[in-house]
N, C-alpha and C positions, 0 to 999 in steps of 0.2 A: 409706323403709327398704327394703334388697336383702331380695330373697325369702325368703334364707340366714335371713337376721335374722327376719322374719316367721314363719321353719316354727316358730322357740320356742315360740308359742303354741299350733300346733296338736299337739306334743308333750305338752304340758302337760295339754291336753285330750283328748288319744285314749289317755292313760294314764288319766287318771280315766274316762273311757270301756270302756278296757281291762277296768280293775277292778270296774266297775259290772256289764257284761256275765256276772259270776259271780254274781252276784245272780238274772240269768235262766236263765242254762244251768250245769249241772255241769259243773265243773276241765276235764276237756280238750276237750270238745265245745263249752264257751264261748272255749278258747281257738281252738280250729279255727275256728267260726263267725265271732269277732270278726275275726280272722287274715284270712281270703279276704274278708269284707264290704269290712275297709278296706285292700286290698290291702298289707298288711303282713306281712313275713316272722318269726313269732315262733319260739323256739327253750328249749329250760330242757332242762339234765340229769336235776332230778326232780320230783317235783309229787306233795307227799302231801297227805292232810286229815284234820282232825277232824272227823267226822261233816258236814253238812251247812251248816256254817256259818262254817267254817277252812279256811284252804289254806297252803299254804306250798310258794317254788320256791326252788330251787336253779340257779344260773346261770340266769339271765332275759337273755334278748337279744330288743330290739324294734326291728326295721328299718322304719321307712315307704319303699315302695320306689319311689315317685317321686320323691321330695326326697335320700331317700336319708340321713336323719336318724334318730336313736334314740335306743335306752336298752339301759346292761348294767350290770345289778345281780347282786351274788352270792349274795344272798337276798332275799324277797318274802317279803312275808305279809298275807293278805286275812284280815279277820274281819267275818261280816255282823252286825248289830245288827238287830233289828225292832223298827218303834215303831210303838205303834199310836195316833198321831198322825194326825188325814184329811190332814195337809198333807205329811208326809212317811210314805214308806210303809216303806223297807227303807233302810238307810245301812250301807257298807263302807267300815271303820275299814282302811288298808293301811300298811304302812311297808317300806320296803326302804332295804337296806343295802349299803355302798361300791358308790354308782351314781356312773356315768359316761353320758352324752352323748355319742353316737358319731355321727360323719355319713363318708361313702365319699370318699376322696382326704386329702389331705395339708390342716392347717389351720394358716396362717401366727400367727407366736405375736400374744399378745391384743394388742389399742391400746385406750389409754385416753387419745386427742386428743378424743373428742367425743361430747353424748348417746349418738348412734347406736350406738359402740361401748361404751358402756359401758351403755345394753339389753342386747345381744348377750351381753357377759362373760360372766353365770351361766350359758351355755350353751354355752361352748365347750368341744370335747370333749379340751383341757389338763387343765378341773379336776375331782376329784373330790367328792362328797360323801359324809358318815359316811351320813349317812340321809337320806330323803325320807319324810316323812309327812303323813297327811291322812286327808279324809273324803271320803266321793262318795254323796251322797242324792236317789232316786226323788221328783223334785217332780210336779206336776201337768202343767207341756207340758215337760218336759226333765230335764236334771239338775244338781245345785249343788254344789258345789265348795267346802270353808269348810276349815282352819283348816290348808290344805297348805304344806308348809314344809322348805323342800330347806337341810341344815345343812353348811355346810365349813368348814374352818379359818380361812380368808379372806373366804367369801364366803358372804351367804346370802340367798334371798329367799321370798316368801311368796305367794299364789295363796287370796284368796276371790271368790266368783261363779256364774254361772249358763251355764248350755250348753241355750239354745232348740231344740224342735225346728223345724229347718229355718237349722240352723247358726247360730244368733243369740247372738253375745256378750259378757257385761257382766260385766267382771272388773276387780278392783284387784289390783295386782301391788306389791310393795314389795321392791327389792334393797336388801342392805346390808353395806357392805366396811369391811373390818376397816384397823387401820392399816397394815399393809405393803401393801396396793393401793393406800391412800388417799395414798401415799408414790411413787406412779408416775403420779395422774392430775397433772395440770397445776393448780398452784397458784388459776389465776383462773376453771378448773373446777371446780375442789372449792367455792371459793367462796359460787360463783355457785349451782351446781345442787346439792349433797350440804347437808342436814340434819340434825341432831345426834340418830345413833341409839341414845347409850348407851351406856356403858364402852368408849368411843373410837371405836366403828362411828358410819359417816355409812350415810343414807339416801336413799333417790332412789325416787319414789310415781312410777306409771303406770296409768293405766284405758284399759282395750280394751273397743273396745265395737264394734256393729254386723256385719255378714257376718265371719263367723272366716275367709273368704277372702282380703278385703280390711277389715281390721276400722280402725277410727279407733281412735287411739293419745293419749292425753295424757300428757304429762309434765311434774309439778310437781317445781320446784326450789325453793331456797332464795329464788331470786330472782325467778322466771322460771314462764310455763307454756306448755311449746310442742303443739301440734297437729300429728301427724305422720298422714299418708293413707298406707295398705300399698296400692299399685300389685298 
């Protein structure tokens, strides 16, 4: 899988990281800190809160500026929850609204000839989504990730799992396209790889697992489970 394809996941994860980080530090000095920690260019027109436990932005732009990949949403909203569970300590409930996937230059329109590119789809910065939402919970060595869920018209996919410290991780990923995508992949691909996700959506299951650098990739189909290595 090209690199491009691989930043998805660490998108996926430095936003729930993102959001976790308010947990630690207060609205803008967590945004600051998180921002120069992972060399990321973040930007919002406004940032108010409810007391100590809500936030809400206004234009959110999240640039990684090595990959050159992001997020721009035109609202955000963090809410923390405290449990006073020993296994989870603090969990931010977040949802943001009409986000798009941004990455720097020009991005050639989708293909849907093979697995490869049809990982990649939910992340190209063509489509949009009404919302993303999710959770991100203070486990014991890292943080977990459960019940996130990026919604579009077309397209939509799902994100439970864990973020070790020391970049370690184990995640299911499930995309799933409505019938006008399912209408451009290739007949002996839909087949083969997409499974019946319910009022006419197919599905396509993926687990990431090991160094979020180069993580090992599985992909089950209908038919099929392929084993893909991020270079």
């Amino acid at each position: 899988m090209k690199s491009g394809k691989s930043a998805i996941f660490f998108l996926v994860i430095s936003l729930s990281v993102f959001i976790f980080c308010i947990v630690i530090f207060y609205a803008h000095i967590a945004v600051f800190i998180f921002a120069r920690s992972n060399d990321i260019d973040i930007s919002y027109k406004k940032l108010t809160t409810g007391g100590l436990t809500e936030f809400v932005f206004k234009d959110l732009k999240a640039i990684e500026r090595k990959r050159g990949v992001g997020i721009l949403s035109s609202g955000a909203s963090v809410k923390l929850v405290f449990d006073k569970s020993p296994a989870v300590k603090t969990t931010a409930d977040f949802s943001l609204n009409n986000v798009q996937f941004i990455r720097k230059g020009s991005e050639e329109a989708a293909s849907y000839n093979n697995i490869g590119d049809l990982i990649a789809l939910p992340f190209s910065s063509l489509l949009r989504y009404k919302t993303i939402t999710g959770k991100v919970s203070a486990i014991r060595d890292g943080i977990s990730v459960n019940d996130f869920l990026a919604s579009g018209d077309t397209i939509r996919f799902s994100v439970d799992g864990t973020l070790i410290y020391g970049n370690v991780i184990d995640a299911d990923i499930a995309i799933f396209f409505d019938k006008e995508l399912i209408g451009k992949i290739p007949p002996e691909l839909t087949s083969m790889a997409l499974k019946d996700g319910g009022d006419g959506w197919k599905s396509l299951t993926i687990k990431v697992e090991g160094d979020l650098a180069k993580p090992s990739i599985r992909v089950t189909g209908k038919l099929f489970r392929l084993n893909i290595g991020v270079k």
